[in-house]
N, C-alpha and C positions, 0 to 999 in steps of 0.2 A: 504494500500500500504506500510505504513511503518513496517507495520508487516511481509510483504512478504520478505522486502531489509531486514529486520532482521535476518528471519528464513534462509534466502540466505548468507548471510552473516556469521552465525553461521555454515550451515552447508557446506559452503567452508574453513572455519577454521578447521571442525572435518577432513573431506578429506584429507588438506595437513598434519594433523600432524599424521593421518593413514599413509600417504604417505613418512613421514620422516623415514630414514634410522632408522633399531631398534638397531642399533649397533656403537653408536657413541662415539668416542675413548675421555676417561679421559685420563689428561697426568697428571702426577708428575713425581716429580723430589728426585732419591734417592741421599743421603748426607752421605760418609765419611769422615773421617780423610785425605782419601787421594785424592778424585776425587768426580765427581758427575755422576749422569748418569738419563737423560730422559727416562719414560719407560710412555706407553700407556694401558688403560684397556678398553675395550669395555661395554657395560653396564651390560653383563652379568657376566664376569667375576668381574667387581664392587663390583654388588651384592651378587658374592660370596665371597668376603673378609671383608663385612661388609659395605660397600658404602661409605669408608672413608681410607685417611690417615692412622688410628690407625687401621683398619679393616687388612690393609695390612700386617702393621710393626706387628701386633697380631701374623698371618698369616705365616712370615718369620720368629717370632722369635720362635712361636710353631712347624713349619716345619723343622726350622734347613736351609733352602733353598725354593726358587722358581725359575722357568723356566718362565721368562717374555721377550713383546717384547722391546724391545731397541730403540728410538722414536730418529732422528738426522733434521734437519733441509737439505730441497733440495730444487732446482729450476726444475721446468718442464716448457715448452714455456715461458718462462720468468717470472713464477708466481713461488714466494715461498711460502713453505708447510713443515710441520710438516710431516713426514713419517716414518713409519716401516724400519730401518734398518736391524734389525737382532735379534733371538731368544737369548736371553742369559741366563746364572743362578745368579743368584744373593744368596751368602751367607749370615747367619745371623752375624753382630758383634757386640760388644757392642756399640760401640760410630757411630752405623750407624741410619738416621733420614730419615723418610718418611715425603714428605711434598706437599698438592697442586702446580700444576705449569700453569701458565697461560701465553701464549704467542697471540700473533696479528696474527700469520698465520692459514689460513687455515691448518684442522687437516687431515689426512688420516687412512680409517682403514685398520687392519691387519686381515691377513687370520682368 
C-alpha cells in the first residue's frame, strides 16, 4: 500500500509540472546612469541569451540593441502583479548593468 500512495504521489507531481505553464517570465532589472527599467524573458527566450544576467548584457553588447518587453507593476481585482507593459529597444552603453530582479508579486506573461 505504501508503495501504491508513492507511485501516486510521484506521478501526480510528474502531471502538475507537465501541467505548468512552459513559458514563465524571468524579470530583471536593467541599470543606467540614468534610470532603471524592469524587463521580462520567458524561458525560451532565457535560453537564448544564455540563461543568465551576463547571457543578456553579452547579447546587447554584441547586438548593439534589443527589442524586449518592459515589465511595470499593476492591480487587477485588487491583486497586484508584475505585467507586460510595452515592447521596447533597449541600447547598448557603456556604464549600462544587467542584473536579476526578484519581487513578491505575482509574474505575468507576454505574448
Amino acid at each position: 500500500m505504501t508503495k501504491r500512495l508513492i507511485s501516486a504521489a510521484a506521478l501526480s507531481a510528474a502531471l502538475l509540472a507537465a501541467a505548468a505553464p512552459a513559458s514563465a517570465e524571468t524579470l530583471f532589472k536593467i541599470v543606467t546612469v540614468k534610470d532603471d527599467i524592469t524587463i521580462g524573458l520567458n524561458d525560451a527566450e532565457l535560453k537564448d541569451f544564455g540563461g543568465d544576467a551576463g547571457g543578456i548584457a553579452k547579447a546587447l553588447a554584441a547586438k548593439g540593441s534589443l527589442t524586449l518587453w518592459q515589465y511595470a507593476v499593476a492591480q487587477k481585482d485588487g491583486e497586484r502583479m508584475v505585467s507586460p507593459r510595452a515592447k521596447i529597444g533597449v541600447l547598448a552603453h557603456d556604464s549600462l548593468r544587467v542584473e536579476p530582479y526578484k519581487q513578491p508579486f505575482k509574474v505575468m506573461p507576454h505574448d
